[in-house]
Residue frames relative to the residue before (quaternion, step in Angstrom):
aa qw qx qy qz dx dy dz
X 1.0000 0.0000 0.0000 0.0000 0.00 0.00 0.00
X 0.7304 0.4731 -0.3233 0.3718 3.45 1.05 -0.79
X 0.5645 0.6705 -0.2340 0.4207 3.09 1.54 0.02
X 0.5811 0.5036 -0.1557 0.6200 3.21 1.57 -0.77
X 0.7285 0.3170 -0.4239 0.4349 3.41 0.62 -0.39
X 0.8631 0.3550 -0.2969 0.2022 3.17 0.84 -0.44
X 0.0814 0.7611 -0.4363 0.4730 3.04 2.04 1.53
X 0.7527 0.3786 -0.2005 0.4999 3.38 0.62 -1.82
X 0.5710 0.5857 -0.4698 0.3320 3.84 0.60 -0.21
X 0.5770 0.7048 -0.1466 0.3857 3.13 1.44 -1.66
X 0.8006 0.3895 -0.1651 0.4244 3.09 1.02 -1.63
X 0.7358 0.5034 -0.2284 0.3911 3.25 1.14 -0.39
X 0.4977 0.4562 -0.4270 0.6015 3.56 1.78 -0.02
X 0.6218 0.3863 -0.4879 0.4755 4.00 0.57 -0.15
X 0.5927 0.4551 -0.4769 0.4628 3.95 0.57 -0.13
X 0.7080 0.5435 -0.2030 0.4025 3.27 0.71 -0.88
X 0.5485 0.5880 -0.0914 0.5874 3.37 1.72 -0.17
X 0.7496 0.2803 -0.0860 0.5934 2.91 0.57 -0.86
X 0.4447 -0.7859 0.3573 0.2388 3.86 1.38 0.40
X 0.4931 0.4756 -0.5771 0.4446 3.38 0.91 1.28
X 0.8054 -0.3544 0.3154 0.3554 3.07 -1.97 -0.15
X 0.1468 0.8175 -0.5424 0.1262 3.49 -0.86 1.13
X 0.6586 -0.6162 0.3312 0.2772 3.58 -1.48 0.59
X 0.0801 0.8453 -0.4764 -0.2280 3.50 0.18 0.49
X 0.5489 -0.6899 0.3768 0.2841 3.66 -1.14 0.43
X 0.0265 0.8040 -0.5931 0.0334 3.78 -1.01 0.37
X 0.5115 -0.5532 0.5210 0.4011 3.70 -1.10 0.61
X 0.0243 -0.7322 0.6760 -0.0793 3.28 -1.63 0.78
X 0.2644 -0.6596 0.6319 0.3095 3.75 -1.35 0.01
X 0.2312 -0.6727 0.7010 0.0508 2.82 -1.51 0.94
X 0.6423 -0.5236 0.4995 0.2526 3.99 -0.95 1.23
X 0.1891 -0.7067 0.6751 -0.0949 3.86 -0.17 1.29
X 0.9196 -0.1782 0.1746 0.3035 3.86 0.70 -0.98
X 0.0964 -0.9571 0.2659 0.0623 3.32 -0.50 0.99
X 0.0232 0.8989 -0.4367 0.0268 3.77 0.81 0.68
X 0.4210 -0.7285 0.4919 0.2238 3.48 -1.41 0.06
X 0.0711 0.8852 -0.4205 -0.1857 3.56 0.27 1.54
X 0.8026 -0.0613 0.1978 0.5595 3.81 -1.02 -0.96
X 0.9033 -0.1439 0.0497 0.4010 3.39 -0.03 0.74
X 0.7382 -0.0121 -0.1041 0.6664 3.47 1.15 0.48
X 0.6015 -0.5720 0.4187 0.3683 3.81 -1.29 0.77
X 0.5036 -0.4647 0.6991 0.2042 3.03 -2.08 0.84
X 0.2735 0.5922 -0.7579 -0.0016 3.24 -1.66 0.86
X 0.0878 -0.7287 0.6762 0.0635 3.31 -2.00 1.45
X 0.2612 -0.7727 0.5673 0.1133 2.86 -0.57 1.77
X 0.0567 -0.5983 0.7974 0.0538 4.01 -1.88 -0.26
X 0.5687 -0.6163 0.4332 0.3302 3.14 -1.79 1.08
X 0.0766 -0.6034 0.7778 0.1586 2.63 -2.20 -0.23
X 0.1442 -0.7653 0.5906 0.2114 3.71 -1.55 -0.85
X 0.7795 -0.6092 0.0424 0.1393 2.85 -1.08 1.28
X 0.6053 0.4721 -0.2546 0.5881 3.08 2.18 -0.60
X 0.2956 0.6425 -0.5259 0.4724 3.69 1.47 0.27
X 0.6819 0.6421 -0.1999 0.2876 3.04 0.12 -1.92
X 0.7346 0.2935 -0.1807 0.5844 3.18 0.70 -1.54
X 0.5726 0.5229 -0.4911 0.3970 4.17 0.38 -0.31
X 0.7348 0.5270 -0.2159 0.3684 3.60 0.92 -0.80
X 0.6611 0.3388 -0.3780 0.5526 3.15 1.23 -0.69
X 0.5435 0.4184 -0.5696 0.4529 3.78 0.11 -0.04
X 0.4312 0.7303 -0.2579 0.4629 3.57 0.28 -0.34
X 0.7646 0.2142 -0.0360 0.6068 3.19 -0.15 -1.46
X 0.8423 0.4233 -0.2697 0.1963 3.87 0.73 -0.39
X 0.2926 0.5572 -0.3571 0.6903 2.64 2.66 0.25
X 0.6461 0.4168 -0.5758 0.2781 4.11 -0.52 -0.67
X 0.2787 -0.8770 0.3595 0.1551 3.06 -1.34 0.17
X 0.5542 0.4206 -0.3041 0.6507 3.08 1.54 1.04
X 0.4223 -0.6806 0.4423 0.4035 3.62 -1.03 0.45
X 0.5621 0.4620 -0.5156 0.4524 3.88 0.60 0.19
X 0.5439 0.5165 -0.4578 0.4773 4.08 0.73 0.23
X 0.5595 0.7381 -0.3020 0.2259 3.11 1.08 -1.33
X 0.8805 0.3540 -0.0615 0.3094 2.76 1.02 -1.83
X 0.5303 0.5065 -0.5253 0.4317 3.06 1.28 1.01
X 0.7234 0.4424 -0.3472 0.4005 3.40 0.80 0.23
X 0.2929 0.7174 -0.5392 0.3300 3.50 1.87 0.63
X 0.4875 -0.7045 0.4760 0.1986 3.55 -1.10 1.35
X 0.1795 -0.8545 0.4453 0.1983 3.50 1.09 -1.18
X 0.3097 0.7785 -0.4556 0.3009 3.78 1.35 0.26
X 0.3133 -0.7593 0.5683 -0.0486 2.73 -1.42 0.94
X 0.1442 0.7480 -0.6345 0.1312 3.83 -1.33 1.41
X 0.1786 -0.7701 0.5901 0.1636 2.78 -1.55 -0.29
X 0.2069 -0.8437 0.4908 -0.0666 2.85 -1.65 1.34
X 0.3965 -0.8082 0.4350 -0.0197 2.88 -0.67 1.78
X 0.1220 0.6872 -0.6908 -0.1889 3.70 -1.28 0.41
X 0.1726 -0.8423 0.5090 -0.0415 3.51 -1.11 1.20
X 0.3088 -0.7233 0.6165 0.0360 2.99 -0.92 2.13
X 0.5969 -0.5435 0.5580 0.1921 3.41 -1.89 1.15
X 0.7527 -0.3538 0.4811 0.2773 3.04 -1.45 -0.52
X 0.6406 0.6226 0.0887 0.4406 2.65 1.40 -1.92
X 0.3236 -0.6751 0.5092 0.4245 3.58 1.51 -1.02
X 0.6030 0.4288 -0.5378 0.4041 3.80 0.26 0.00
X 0.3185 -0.5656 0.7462 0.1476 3.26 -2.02 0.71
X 0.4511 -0.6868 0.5450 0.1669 2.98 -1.77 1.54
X 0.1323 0.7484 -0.6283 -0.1662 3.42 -1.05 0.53
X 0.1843 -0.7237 0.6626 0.0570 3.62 -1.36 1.19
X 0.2636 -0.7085 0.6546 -0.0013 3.24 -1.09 1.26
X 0.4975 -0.8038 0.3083 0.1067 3.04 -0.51 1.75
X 0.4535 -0.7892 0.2829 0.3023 3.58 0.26 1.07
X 0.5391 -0.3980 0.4272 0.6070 4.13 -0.64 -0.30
X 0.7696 0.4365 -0.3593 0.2967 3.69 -0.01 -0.92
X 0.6462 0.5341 -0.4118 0.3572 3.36 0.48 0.69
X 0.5169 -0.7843 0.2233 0.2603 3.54 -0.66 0.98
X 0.6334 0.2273 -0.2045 0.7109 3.54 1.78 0.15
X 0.9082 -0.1834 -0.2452 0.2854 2.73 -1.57 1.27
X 0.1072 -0.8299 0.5444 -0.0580 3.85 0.84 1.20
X 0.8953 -0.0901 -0.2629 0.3482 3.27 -0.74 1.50
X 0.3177 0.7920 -0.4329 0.2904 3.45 1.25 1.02
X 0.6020 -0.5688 0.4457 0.3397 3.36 -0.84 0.74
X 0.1940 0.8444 -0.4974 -0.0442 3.70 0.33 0.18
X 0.5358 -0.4418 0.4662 0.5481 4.35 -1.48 0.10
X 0.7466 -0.4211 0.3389 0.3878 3.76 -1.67 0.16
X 0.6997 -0.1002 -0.1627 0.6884 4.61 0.82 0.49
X 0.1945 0.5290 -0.8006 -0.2035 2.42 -2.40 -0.06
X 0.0522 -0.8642 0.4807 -0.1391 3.15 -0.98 1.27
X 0.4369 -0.7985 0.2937 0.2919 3.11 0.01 1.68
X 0.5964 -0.5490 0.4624 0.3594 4.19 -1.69 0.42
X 0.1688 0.7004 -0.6839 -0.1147 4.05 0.11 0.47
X 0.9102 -0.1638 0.2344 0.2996 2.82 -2.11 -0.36
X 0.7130 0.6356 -0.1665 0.2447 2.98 1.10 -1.73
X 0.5234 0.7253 -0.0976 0.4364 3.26 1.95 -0.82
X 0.4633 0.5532 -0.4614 0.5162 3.46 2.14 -0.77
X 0.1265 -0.5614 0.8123 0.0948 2.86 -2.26 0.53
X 0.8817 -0.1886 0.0473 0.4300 3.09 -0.60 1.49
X 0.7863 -0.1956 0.2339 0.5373 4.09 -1.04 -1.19
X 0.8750 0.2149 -0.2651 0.3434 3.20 1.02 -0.74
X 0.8947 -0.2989 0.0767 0.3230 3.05 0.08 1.68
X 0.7828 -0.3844 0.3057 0.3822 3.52 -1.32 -0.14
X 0.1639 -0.6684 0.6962 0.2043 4.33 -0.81 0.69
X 0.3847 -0.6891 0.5821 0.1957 3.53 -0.92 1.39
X 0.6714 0.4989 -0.3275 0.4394 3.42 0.72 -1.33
X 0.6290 0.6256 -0.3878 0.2503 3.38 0.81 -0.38
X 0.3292 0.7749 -0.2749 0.4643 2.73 1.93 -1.34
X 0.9206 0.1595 -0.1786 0.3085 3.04 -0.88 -1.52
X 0.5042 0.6371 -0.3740 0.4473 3.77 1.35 -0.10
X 0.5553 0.5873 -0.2706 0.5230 3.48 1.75 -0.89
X 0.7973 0.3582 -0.1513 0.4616 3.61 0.87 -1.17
X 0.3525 0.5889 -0.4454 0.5750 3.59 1.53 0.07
X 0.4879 0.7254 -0.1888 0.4473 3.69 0.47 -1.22
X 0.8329 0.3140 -0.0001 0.4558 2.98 -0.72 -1.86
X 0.8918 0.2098 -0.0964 0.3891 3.81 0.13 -0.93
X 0.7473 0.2013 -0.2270 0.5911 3.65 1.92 0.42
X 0.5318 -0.5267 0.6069 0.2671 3.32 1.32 0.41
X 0.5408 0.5638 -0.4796 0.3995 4.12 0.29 0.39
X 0.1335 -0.6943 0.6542 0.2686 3.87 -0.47 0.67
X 0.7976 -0.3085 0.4418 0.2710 2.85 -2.08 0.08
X 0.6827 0.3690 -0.3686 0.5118 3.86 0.58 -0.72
X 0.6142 0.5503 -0.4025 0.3974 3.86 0.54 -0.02
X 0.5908 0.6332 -0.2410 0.4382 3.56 1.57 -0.64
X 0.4440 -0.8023 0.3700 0.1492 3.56 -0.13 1.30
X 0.7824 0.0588 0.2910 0.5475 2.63 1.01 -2.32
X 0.2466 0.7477 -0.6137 0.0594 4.15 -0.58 0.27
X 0.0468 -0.7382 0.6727 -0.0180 3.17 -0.53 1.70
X 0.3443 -0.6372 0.6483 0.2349 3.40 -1.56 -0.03
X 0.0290 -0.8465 0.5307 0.0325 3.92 -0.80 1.17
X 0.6788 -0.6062 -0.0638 0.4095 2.88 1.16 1.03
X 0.8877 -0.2986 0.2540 0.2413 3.17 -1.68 -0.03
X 0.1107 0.8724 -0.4694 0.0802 3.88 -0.15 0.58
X 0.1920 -0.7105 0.6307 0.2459 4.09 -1.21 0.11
X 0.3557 -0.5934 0.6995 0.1792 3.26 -1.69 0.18
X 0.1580 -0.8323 0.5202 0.1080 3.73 0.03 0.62
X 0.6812 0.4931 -0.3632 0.4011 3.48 1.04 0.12
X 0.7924 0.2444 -0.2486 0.5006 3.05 1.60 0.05
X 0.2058 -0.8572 0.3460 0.3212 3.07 2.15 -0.11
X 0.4154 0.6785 -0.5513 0.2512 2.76 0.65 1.95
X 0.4004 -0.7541 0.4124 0.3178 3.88 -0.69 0.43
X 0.1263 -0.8932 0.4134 -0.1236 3.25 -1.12 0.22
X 0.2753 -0.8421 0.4103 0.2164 3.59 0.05 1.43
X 0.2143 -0.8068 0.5449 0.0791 3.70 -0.43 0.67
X 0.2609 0.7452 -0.5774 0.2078 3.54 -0.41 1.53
X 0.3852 -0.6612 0.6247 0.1557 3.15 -1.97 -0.40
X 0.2327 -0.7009 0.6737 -0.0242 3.21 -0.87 1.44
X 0.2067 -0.6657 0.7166 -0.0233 3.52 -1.74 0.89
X 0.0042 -0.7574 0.6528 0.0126 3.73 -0.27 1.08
X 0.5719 -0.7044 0.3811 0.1777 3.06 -2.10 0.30
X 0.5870 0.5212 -0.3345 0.5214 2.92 1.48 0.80
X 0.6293 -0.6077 0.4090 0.2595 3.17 -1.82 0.65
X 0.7347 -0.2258 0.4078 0.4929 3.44 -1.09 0.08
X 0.8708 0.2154 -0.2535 0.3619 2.93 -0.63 -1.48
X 0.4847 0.5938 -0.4227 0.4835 3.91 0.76 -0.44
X 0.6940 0.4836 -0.4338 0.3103 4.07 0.29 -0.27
X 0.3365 0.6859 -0.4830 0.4277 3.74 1.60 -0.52
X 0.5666 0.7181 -0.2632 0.3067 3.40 0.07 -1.96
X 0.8292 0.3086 0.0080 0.4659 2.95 -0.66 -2.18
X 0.7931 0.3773 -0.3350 0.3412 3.86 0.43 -0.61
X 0.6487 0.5608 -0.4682 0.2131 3.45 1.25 -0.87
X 0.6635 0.5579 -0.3227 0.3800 4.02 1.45 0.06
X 0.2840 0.7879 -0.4977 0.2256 3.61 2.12 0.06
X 0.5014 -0.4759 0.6414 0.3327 3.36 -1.73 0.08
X 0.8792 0.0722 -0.0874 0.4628 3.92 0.24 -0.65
X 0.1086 0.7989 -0.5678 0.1660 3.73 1.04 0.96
X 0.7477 0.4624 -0.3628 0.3091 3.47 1.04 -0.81
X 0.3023 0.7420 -0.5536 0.2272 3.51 1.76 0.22
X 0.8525 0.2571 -0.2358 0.3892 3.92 0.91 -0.54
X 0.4300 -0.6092 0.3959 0.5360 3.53 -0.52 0.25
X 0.7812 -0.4482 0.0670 0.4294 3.78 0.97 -0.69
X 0.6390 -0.7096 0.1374 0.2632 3.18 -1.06 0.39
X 0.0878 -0.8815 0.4145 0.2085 3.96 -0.89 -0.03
X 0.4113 -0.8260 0.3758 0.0863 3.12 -0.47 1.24
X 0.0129 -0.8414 0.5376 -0.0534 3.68 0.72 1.21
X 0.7319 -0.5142 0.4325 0.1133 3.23 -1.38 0.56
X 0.1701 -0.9053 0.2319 0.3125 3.81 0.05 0.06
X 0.2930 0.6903 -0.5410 0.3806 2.86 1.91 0.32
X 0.6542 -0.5576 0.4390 0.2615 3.28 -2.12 1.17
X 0.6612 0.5241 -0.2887 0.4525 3.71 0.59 -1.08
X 0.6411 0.5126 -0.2527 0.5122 3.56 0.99 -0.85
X 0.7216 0.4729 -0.1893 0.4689 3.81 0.85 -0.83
X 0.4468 0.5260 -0.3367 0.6405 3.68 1.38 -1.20
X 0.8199 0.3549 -0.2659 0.3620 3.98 -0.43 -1.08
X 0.5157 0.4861 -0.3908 0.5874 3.66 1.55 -0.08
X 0.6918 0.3563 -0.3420 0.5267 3.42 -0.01 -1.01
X 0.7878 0.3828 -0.4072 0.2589 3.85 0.16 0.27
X 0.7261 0.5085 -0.1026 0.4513 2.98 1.55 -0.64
X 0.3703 0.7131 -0.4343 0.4071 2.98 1.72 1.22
X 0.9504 -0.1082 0.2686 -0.1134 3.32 -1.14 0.23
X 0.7211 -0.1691 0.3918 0.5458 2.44 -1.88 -1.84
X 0.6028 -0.4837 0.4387 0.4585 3.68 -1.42 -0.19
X 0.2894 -0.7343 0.5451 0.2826 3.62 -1.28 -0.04
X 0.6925 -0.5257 0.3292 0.3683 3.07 -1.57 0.55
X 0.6853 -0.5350 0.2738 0.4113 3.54 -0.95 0.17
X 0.6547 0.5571 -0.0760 0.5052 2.97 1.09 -1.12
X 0.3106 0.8161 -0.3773 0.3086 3.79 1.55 -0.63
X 0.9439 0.1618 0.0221 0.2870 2.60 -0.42 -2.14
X 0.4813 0.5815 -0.4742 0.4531 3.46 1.78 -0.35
X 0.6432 0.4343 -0.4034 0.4848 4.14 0.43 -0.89
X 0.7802 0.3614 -0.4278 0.2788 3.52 0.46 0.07
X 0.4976 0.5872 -0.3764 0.5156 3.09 1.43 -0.20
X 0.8066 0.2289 -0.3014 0.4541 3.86 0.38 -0.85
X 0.3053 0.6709 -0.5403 0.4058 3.85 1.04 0.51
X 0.8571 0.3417 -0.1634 0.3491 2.85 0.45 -1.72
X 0.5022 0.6199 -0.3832 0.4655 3.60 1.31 -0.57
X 0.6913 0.3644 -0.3729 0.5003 3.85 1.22 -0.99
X 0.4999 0.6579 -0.3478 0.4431 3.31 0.66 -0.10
X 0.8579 0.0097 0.1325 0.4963 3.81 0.42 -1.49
X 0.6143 -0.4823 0.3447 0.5209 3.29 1.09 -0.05
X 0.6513 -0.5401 0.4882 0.2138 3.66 -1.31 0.30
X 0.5236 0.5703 -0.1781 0.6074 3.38 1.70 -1.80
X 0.7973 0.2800 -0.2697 0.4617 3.51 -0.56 -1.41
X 0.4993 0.4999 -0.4359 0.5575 4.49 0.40 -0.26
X 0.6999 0.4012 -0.4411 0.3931 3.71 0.11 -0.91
X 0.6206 0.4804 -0.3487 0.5123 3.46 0.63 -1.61
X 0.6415 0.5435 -0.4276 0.3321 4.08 -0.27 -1.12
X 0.6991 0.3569 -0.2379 0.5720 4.01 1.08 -1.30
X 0.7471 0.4322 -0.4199 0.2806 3.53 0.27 -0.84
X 0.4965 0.5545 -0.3503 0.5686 3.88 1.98 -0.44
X 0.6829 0.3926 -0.4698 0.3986 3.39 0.49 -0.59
X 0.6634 0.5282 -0.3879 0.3611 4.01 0.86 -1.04
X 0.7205 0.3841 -0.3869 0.4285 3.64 0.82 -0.62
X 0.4164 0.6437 -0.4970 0.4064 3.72 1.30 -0.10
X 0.8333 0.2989 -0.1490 0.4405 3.36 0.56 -1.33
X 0.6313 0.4910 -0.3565 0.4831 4.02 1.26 -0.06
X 0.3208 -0.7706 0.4167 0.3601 3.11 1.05 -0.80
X 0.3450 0.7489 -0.4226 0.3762 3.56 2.03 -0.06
């Protein structure tokens, strides 16, 4: 492994040299553990970094059984956000080419990986911070503008075996007020751009079909339990199953 990573380091300071697009590296946590405590899960997280990350999952995507696998599960750790205006509309940001995982997926409005920076003191990493950090970073939105940031729960990506808090955030501004605040972000260019959908269910269900590109892993599950915290679980089922016989005719 230590070899591989320090292939991918190599290769990316010659991209980076040579003035094209390249991976750059940064401390992160990676998910050490996962347990079930008094009323919500234990997680103990420990570092890692980002060209780890990437040595492991190549790794894990050459072995060739699933007991190899798991020594080369990365175990990183983000969070993904879908975020409702003022206004009721939910942002979606399709994730632009220039990014180094999933580049042109249809994706919910962040996902922004757990770094270092995110530790609070001994005890570990502040998720919510996270996603206040990546609110930030990709709209130029401070924290005092942020209404709401719940967390709906707890998910993996098996293709990169990476984890990942799944939530929703409610800010205090309007649609049109997000132009503004993002054109001065540090990582706006994570998407290619944005869409401002409505939050009615019937209106969202017909967005989320009438994409496209694929979506991110993580996409379609935050929209499904957004909307379920939002309207109930029951009344979402009925909204998709009316929309599928609308369109099957079944």
């Amino acid at each position: 492994m230590v070899e591989r990573r320090a292939a991918i380091e190599r290769r990316e300071e010659e991209k980076r040299a040579r003035g094209e697009l390249y991976c750059w590296n940064e401390a992160n946590y990676k998910l050490l553990s996962l347990a079930q405590g008094e009323g919500a899960p234990e997680l103990c997280f420990g570092a890692t970094d980002y060209y780890t990350r990437l040595a492991l999952h190549e790794l894990y995507r050459e072995a060739s059984g699933e007991r190899e696998r798991l020594r080369y599960c990365s175990n990183t750790f983000g969070v993904s956000l879908l975020i409702e205006t003022r206004d009721q509309r939910l942002i979606f940001a399709p994730r632009s080419q220039r990014v180094g995982v999933y580049a042109g997926y249809y994706n919910i409005s962040l996902s922004e990986g757990l770094s270092l920076v995110d530790g609070v003191d001994s005890r570990g990493p502040d998720l919510a911070g996270c996603g206040r950090r990546g609110i930030f970073e990709e709209y130029g939105i401070a924290e005092e503008q942020i209404e709401e940031l719940t967390c709906l729960s707890l998910g993996i990506d098996r293709h990169y075996t990476s984890w990942g808090m799944l939530g929703y955030a409610r800010l205090k501004l309007e649609s049109g007020e997000i132009a503004s605040h993002r054109a001065g972000a540090a990582d706006a260019w994570e998407a290619s751009h944005l869409d401002f959908v409505p939050a009615q269910l019937e209106t969202v269900v017909d967005f989320v079909r009438s994409r496209g590109a694929p979506w991110a892993p993580s996409a379609l599950t935050t929209i499904y339990q957004t909307l379920s915290y939002k309207y109930s679980e029951q009344t979402v089922l009925e909204v998709i199953e009316r929309a599928h016989r609308d369109r099957t005719g079944a």
